[in-house]
C-alpha positions as CSV (number, residue, x, y, z in Angstrom):
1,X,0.0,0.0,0.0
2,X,1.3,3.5,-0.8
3,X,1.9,5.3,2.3
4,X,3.3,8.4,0.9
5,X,1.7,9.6,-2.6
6,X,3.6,12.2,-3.4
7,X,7.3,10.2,-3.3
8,X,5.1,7.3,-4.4
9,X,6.7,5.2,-1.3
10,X,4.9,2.0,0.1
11,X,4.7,0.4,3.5
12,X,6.8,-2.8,2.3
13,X,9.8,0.2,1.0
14,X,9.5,1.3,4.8
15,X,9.7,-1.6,6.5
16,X,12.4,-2.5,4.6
17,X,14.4,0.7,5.4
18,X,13.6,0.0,8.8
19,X,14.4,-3.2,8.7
20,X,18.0,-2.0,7.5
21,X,18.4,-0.1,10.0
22,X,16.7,3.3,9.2
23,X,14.9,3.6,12.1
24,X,13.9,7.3,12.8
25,X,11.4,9.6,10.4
26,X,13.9,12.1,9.8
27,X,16.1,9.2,8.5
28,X,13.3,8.0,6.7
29,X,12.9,11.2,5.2
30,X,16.9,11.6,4.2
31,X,16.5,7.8,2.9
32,X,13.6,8.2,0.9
33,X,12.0,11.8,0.8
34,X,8.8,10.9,2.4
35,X,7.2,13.3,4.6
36,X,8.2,16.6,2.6
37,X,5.8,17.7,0.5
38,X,2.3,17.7,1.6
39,X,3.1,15.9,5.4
40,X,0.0,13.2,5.0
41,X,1.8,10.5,5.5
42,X,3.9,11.3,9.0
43,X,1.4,9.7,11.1
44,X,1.7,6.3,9.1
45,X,5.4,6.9,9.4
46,X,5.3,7.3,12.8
47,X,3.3,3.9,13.5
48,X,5.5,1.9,11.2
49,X,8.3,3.2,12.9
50,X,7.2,3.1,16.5
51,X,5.6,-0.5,15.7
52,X,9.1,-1.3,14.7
53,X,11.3,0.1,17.5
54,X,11.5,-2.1,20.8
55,X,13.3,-0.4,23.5
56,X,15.9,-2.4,24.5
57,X,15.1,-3.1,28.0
58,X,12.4,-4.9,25.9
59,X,14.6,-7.0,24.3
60,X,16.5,-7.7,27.8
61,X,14.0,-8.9,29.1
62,X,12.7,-11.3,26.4
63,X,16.0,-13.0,26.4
């Protein structure tokens, strides 16, 4: 699904940038432009990113 129209950027391009480590909106933004021009897509940014991100007391504690 297209999660930013304008750069024509979808959720799968995201979570693969996050998945490589590009783990922050603003480096999302220097990665792939997203978020620039009309802003609509920040808030889906921000879910995929947050979704993404485990603090790592988190991960402590799973292991």
């Amino acid at each position: 699904m297209y999660i930013c129209i304008c750069k024509a950027v979808t959720d799968s391009q995201i979570q693969t940038a996050i998945n490589d480590g590009i783990n922050t909106r603003k480096a999302l933004h220097q990665c792939l432009g997203i978020g620039s021009d009309c802003g609509k897509c920040n808030r889906h940014v921000r879910e995929l990113v947050n979704k993404n991100n485990v603090p790592t007391g988190a991960i402590q504690a799973i292991i």
